[in-house]
N, C-alpha and C positions, 0 to 999 in steps of 0.2 A: 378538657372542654366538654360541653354538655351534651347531650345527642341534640337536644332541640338546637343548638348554635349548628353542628354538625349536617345538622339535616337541612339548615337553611342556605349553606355552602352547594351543599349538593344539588339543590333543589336548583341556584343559581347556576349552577355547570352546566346542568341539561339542559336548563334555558337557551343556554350558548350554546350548545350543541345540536339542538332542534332547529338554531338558527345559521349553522356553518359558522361557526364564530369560535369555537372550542379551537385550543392553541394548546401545544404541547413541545415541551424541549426536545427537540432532536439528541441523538448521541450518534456524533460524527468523527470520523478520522480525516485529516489533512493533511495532503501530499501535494504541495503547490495550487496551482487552479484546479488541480481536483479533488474530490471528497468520497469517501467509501462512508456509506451508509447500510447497514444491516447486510453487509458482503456486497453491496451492488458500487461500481465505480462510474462517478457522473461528474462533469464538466462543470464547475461551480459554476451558476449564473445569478447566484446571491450575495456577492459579497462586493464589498466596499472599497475591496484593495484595486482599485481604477489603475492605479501606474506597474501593480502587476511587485509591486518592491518586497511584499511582507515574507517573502518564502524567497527572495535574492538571494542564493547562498556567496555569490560573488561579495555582497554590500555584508553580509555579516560577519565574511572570515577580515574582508578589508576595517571592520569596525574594528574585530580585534584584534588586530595588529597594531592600530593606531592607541589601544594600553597595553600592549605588548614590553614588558618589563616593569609595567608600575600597577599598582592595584586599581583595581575598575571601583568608579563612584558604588555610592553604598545601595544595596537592593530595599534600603527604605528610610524613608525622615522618623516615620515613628513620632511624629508630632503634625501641628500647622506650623506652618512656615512662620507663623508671628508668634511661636514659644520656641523648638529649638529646631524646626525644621528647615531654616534660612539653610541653602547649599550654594557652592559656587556654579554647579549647572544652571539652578534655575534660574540666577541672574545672567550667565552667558547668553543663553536661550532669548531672555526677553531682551537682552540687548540686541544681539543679532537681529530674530525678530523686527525689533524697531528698526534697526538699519534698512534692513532691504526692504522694508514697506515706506521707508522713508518718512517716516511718522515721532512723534515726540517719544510713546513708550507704547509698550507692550505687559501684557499681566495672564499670567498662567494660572491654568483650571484644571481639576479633577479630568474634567468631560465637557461636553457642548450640553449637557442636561444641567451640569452644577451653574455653569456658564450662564446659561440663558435664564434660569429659575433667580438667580443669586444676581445677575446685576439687572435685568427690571423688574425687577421688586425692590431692589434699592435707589433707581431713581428716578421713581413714578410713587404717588402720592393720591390723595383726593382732589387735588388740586391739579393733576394732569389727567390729560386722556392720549390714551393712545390707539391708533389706528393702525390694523394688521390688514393686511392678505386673507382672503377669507382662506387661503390653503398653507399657512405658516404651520410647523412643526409643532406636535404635542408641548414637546419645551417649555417654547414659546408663550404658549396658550398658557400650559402652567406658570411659569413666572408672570408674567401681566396678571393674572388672578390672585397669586401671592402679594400684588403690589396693592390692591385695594383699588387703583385706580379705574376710573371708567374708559368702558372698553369697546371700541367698534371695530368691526368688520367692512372695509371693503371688497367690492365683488373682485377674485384673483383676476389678477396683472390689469385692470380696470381704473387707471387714472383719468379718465372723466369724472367717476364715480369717487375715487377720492378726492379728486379736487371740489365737490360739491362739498360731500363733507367737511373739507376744511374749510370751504368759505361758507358754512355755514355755523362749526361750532369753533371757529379760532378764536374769538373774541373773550371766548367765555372760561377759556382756560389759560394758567399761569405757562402751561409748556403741555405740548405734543408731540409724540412723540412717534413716528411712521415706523413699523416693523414687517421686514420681510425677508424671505429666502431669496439667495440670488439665483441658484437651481433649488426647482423643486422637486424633491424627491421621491413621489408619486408617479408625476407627471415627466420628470422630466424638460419640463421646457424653464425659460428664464426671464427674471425680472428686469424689465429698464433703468435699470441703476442710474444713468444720465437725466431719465426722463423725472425719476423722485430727487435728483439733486434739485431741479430745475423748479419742482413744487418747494424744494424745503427752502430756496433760498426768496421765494416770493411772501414767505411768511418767518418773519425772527424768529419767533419763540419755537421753531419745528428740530428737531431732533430725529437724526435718520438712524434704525438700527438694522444693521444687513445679519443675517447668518450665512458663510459663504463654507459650510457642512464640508457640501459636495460638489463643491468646485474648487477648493485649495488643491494645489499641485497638479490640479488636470488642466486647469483653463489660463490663459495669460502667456503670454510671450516667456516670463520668468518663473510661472508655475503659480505667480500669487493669486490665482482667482479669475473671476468674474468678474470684479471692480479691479482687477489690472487691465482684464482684458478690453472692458469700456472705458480705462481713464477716468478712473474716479477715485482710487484710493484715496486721495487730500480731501474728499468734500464726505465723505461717510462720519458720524460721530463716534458710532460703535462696529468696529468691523470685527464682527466673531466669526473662528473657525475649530474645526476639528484636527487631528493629528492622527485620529481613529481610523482614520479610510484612506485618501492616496497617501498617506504620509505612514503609513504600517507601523507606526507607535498609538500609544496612547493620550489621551488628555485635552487637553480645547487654549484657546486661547483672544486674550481683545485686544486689539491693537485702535490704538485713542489716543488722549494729549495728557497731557506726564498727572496737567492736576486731576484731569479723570483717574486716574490712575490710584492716585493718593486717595481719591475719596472713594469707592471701588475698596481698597485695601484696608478703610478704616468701616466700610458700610457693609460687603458682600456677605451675608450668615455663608453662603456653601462654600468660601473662601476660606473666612475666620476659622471655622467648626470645623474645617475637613482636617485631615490627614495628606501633606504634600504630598503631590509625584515624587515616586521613586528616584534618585537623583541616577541610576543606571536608564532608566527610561528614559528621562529626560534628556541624558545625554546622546543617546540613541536618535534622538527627535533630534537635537543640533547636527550630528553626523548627518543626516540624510536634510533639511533644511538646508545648510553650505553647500550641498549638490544640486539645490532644487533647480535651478537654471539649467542643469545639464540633461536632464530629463525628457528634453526634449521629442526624439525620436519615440519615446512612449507615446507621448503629446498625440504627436500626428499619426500611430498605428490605430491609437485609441479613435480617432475622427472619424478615419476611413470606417473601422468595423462600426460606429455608429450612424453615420450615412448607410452603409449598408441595410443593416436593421432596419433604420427608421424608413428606408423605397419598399423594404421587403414586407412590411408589416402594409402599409400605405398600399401595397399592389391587392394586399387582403381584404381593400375595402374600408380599411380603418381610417381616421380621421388622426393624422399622428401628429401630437402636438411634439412632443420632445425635440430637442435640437440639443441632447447631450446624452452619454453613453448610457443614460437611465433611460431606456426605451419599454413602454408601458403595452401588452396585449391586452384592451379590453373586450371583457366576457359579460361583464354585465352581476348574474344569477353566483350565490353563493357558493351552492352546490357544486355547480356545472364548473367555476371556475378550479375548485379541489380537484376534478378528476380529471382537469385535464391535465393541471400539474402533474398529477401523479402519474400520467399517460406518460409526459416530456419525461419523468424521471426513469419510468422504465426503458424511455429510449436512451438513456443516458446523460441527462440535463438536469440537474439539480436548480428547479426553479421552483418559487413558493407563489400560494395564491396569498394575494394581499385582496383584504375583506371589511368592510366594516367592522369596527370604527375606525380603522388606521384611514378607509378613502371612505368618502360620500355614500351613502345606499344607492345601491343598484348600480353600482360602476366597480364590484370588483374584478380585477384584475390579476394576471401576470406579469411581473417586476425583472426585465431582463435587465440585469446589471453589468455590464459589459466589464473586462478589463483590459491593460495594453497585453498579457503575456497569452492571451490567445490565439489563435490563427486564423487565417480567412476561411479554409477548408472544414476547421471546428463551425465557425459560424455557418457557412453553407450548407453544413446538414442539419443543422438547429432548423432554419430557415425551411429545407426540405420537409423536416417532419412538421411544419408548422402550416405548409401549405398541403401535408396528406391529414390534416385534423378538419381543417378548414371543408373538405369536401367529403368526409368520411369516411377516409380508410384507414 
């Protein structure tokens, strides 16, 4: 590459740099909830494993046991699934899947990014508009951009505001399409899932898309969500989730009606084009999926430690919107929010500042990500040093 190309890379980093914005890959080592970093050992409070399962040594010798005497699915398709990566996991998965969400079918992904970029863009047109949360997931944003379609923003979890919108641009489009997180991962707090059934079914042509990231296996009586938790699974058109986070596998998945499904499989490019889940993976995801119901006591450790958080931050003055174990410390300033992270890390808390562009200007943050395998007495000294920052010492 050429110095001039070189030098306008660089030129662009110290941009981001000047501005608290410069990102750089950590190199971590992982020993269950906690992490050693450049010799120092800290309390993960970054990560996405909510039900506490991904370092289970219990759930992984029991996985192997159960192909104990026969060979374990293959460590890779080496194709898409529509040349010769067809596996009988992946079809177990979407069956089950579909069973206990109680839905027609189910269709597996890459990721929640292949997911979300890959089916709306394949069924949004110029002829739809679709209507997001003005705080939906990059994803998201991406795919609706890929789709060509026109694109609005309502004001987050603001259904007056979207109901204006739709009565005022429904007429004018073939199909709408409402997209939103059911937790939002910033924030924290959650969408009225009953309350957009309620819009969608006042207008035909409306299409509801939920992403339920981060709330599969944390929320719901049976682990399924957000939308088990409010009684709405049957009225969502697109219910996407993750497998990444309480579920300690990989991959995404949409649970929908069988002919979505078909069109989806004949339309999605990150579908077609990718390279299938590993069928050991996948199978991994079914193993811990057939338990999801029993998960329960996670369920409710994880409550309690986020009620906690969210009185302890709320006694700091703060304005605590969250009602789920993403409990957010806002700081506001770019700067000020790095050092203080890096403050918590030296007390032993592995937490990052989350900065523009991931949140809003001037609302960045600290991203406490709770999970169930921690303890009360872990959190109460989180909390402690949270209230010696708050006054200076």
């Amino acid at each position: 590459m050429s110095k001039l190309h070189l030098q306008s890379f660089e030129k662009a980093l110290h941009t981001l740099t000047d501005m608290g914005q410069y990102r750089s890959i950590p190199v971590i080592q992982h020993q269950g909830k906690w992490i050693e970093k450049e010799g120092k050992r800290m309390l993960n409070l970054s990560s996405n494993d909510y039900l506490g399962l991904a370092s289970n040594q219990a759930l992984r010798e029991a996985f192997g046991e159960q192909y104990k005497g026969r060979s374990f699915p293959a460590f890779s398709t080496s194709s898409s699934r529509l040349l010769t990566g067809a596996f009988t996991e992946h079809k177990q998965l979407e069956t089950v899947m579909a069973t206990i969400f109680q839905r027609e079918a189910c269709l597996l992904f890459n990721s929640g990014y292949h997911a979300n970029i890959g089916i709306l863009s394949a069924i949004a047109d110029r002829q739809t508009l679709i209507i997001a949360d003005k705080l939906v997931h990059a994803s998201l944003i991406d795919g609706i951009r890929l789709s060509g379609a026109k694109f609005l923003r309502y004001r987050h979890n603001d259904y007056t505001h979207l109901m204006q919108l739709l009565t005022t641009y429904y007429a004018q489009y073939e199909r709408i399409i409402i997209v939103t997180e059911s937790v939002f991962s910033m924030d924290g707090d959650i969408a009225d899932l009953p309350q957009l059934v309620a819009l969608k079914r006042e207008f035909p042509t409306i299409l509801l898309y939920v992403d339920e990231a981060h709330a599969i296996g944390v929320y719901g009586e049976n682990g399924l969500g957000m939308a088990d938790q409010q009684a709405c699974i049957a009225d969502i058109d697109f219910l996407v989730g993750t497998f990444g986070k309480a579920l300690a596998s990989m991959g995404a998945y949409v649970i929908c009606d069988e002919v979505v499904k078909q069109y989806l499989i004949n339309t999605v490019r990150s579908f077609i084009f990718s390279t299938a889940l590993p069928p050991i993976c996948v199978a991994w995801t079914l193993f811990l999926i057939e338990q999801l119901s029993s998960f329960t006591q996670q369920r409710q450790h994880l409550y309690q430690l986020s009620k906690q958080l969210q009185s302890a931050i709320r006694l700091l003055g703060q304005d605590v919107l969250s009602q789920t174990c993403i409990v957010p410390y806002m700081i506001g300033d770019n700067l000020t929010t790095v050092k203080r992270a890096e403050r918590l890390q030296q007390q032993g808390f592995y937490c990052l500042p989350i900065r523009p562009p991931t949140v809003p200007k001037e609302t960045a943050r600290i991203r406490f990500s709770l999970t169930a395998d921690m303890t009360e007495q872990e959190l109460n000294t989180l909390i402690s040093c949270l209230n010696h920052q708050e006054v200076g010492i």
